[in-house]
C-alpha positions in Angstrom: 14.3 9.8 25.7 17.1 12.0 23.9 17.6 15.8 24.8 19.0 17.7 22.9 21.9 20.8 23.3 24.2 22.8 21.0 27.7 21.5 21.5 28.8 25.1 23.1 26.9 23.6 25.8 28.3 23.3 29.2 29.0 19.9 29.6 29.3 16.9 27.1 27.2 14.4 25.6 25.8 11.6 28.0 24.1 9.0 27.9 20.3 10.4 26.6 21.8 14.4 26.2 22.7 14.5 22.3 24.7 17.3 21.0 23.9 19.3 17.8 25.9 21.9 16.1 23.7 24.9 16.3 24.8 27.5 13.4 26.1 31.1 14.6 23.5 33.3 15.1 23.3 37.5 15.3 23.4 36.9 19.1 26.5 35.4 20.6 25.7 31.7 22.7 26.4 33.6 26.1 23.6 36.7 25.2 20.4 36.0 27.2 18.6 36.3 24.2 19.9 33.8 21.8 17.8 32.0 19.9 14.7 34.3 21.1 12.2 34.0 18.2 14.9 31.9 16.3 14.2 27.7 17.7 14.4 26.6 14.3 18.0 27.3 13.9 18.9 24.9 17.1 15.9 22.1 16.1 16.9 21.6 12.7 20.7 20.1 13.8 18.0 18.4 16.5 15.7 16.8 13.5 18.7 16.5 11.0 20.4 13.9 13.5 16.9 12.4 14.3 16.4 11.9 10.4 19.9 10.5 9.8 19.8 8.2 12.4 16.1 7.2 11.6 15.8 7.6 15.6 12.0 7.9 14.7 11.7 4.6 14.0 11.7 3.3 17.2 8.3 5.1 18.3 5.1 5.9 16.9 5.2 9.6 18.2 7.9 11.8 18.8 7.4 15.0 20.7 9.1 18.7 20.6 9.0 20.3 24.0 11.5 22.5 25.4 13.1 22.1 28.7 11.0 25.3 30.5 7.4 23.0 29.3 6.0 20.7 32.7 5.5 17.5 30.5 3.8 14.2 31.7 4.5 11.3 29.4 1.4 9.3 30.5 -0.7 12.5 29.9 0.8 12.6 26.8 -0.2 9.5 25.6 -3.9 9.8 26.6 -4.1 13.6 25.0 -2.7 11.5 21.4 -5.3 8.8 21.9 -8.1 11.4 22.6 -7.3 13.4 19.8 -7.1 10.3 17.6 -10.6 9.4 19.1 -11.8 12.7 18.2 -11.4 12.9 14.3 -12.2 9.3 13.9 -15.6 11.0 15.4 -15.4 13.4 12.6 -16.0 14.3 9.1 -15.1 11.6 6.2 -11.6 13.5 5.6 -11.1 13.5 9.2 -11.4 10.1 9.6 -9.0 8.8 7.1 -6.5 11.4 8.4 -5.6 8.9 11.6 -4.2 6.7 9.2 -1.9 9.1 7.7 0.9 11.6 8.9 -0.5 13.6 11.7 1.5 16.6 13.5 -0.5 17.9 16.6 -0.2 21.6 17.8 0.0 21.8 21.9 0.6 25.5 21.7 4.4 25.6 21.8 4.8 21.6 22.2 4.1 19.5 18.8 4.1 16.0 18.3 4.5 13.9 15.1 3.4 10.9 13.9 6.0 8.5 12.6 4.3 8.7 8.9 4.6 12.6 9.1 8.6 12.4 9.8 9.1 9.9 7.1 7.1 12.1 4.3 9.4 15.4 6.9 12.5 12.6 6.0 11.5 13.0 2.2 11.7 16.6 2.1 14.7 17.5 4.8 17.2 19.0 2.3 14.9 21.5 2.0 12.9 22.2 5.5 16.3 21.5 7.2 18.3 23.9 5.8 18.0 27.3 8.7 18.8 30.8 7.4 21.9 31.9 8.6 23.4 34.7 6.6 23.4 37.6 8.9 21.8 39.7 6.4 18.8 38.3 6.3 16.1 39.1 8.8 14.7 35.7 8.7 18.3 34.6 10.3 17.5 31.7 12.3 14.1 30.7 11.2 
C-alpha cells in the first residue's frame, strides 16, 4: 500500500513510500505546525499522482488515513461491506447509491469508491489545484 511524503522529507522514496512535491506554505517544512488546518495542500500532489498514474484502478476502495490514525485493513473491509449492507437496507435513492461513486466519512479517515475517483479523475484540474498565494487566507486548502 503506497504512503505518501513531501519530497523535503527525510529520507527518499522506497519501495511503497511515494514522494510528492508539496507547494510552500506560510509555515516553513521544519515549523511544528505545518500543514496544521492545511492537508489539502500535501493530498492534492498525493491524489494528482494517484490520478495520473490511474493507481486506483487496481482496487475497488482506496482509503485516506494519516499516519497518527490506528488502522486495521480487515476492519476496514468489514466497516465498507456493512455500510454497503446498510443503504441497500434503505430508502429507494439509497439503494441505487451502492452502485454508484460512494465516498465514506470515518471522521478524519475517508474512503472512496473506485467510480467516485474516476468521476474525482474527471474534474481534477479543478479540485486539484491548492491555494497557494500567501495572500490568501484559504492558503493551503
Amino acid at each position: 500500500y503506497p504512503f505518501f511524503t513531501d519530497t523535503d522529507a527525510l529520507g527518499s522514496a522506497d519501495g511503497d513510500i511515494l514522494q510528492v512535491e508539496v507547494p510552500k506554505t506560510k509555515r516553513s517544512r521544519t515549523d511544528s505546525l505545518w500543514l496544521y488546518h492545511q492537508n489539502m495542500v500535501a493530498l492534492a500532489p498525493a491524489w494528482t499522482f494517484i490520478i495520473e498514474h490511474a493507481l486506483y484502478d487496481a482496487f475497488d476502495w482506496l482509503i485516506n488515513v494519516e499516519l497518527d490514525h490506528f488502522f486495521v485493513a480487515s476492519r476496514a473491509r468489514t466497516c465498507i461491506q456493512r455500510h454497503l449492507e446498510i443503504l441497500r437496507e434503505g430508502s429507494q435513492e439509497e439503494r441505487k447509491s451502492v452502485n454508484g461513486p460512494l465516498m465514506l466519512a470515518w471522521g478524519n479517515a475517508f474512503v472512496f469508491s473506485r467510480k467516485f475517483i474516476e468521476v474525482m479523475a474527471t474534474k481534477w484540474t479543478l479540485l486539484g489545484k491548492p491555494i497557494t498565494e500567501p495572500s490568501n487566507p484559504g492558503m493551503g486548502c
